[in-house]
N, C-alpha and C positions, 0 to 999 in steps of 0.2 A: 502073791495074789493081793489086789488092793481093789478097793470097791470104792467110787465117783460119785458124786449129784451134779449134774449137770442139767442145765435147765428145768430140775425137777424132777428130772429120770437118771435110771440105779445103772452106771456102769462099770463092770467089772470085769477086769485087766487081771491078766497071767502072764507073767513075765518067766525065760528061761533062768535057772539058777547057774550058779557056776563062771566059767569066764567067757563072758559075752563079751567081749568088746570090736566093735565095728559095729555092721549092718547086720538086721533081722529079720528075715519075712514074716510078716506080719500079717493075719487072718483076722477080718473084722465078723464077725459072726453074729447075721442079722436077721433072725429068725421071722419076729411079728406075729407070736403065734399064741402069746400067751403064756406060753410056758418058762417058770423060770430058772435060775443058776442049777437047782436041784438035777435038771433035768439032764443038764449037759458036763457038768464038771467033772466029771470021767475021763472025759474029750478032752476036756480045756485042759487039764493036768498031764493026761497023755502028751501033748501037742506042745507044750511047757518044755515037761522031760523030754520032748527029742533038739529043741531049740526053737520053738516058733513061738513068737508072740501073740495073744489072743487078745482081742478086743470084744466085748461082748454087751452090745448095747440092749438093758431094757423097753423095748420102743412100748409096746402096751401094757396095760395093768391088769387087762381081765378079756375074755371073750368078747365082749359086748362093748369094749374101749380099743377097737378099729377105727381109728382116725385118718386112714390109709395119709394122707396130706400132712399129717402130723408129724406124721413116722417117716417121710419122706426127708422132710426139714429135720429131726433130729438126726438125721442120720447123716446129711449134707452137713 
């Protein structure tokens, strides 16, 4: 698990342990909802341990910081 700033905003990467080598499919997990890692890292460490890579991009900061156009560009 390793956490990013990118343009500003918090993203945080779950990578599977053990011998990965090749290809991974890979789950970008892009909520927009406001809610953060707390919410979901159950998932994201389940989904780790079976082999899948999580991407998990912070797109807003709060209720009321819906930028939908924001969020679209971070995410592209």
């Amino acid at each position: 698990y390793e956490t990013f700033k990118v343009n500003g905003r918090t993203i945080d990467v779950f990578l599977p342990t053990g011998n990965t080598t090749g290809r991974l499919p890979v789950v970008i997990y892009g909520h927009g909802q406001a809610l953060g890692l707390s919410s979901y890292r159950l998932t994201f460490e389940h989904l780790a341990r079976k082999g899948v890579a999580v991407i998990f991009p912070q797109y807003d900061t709060g209720f009321f910081d819906q930028d939908w156009r924001r969020m679209a560009d971070d995410f592209n």
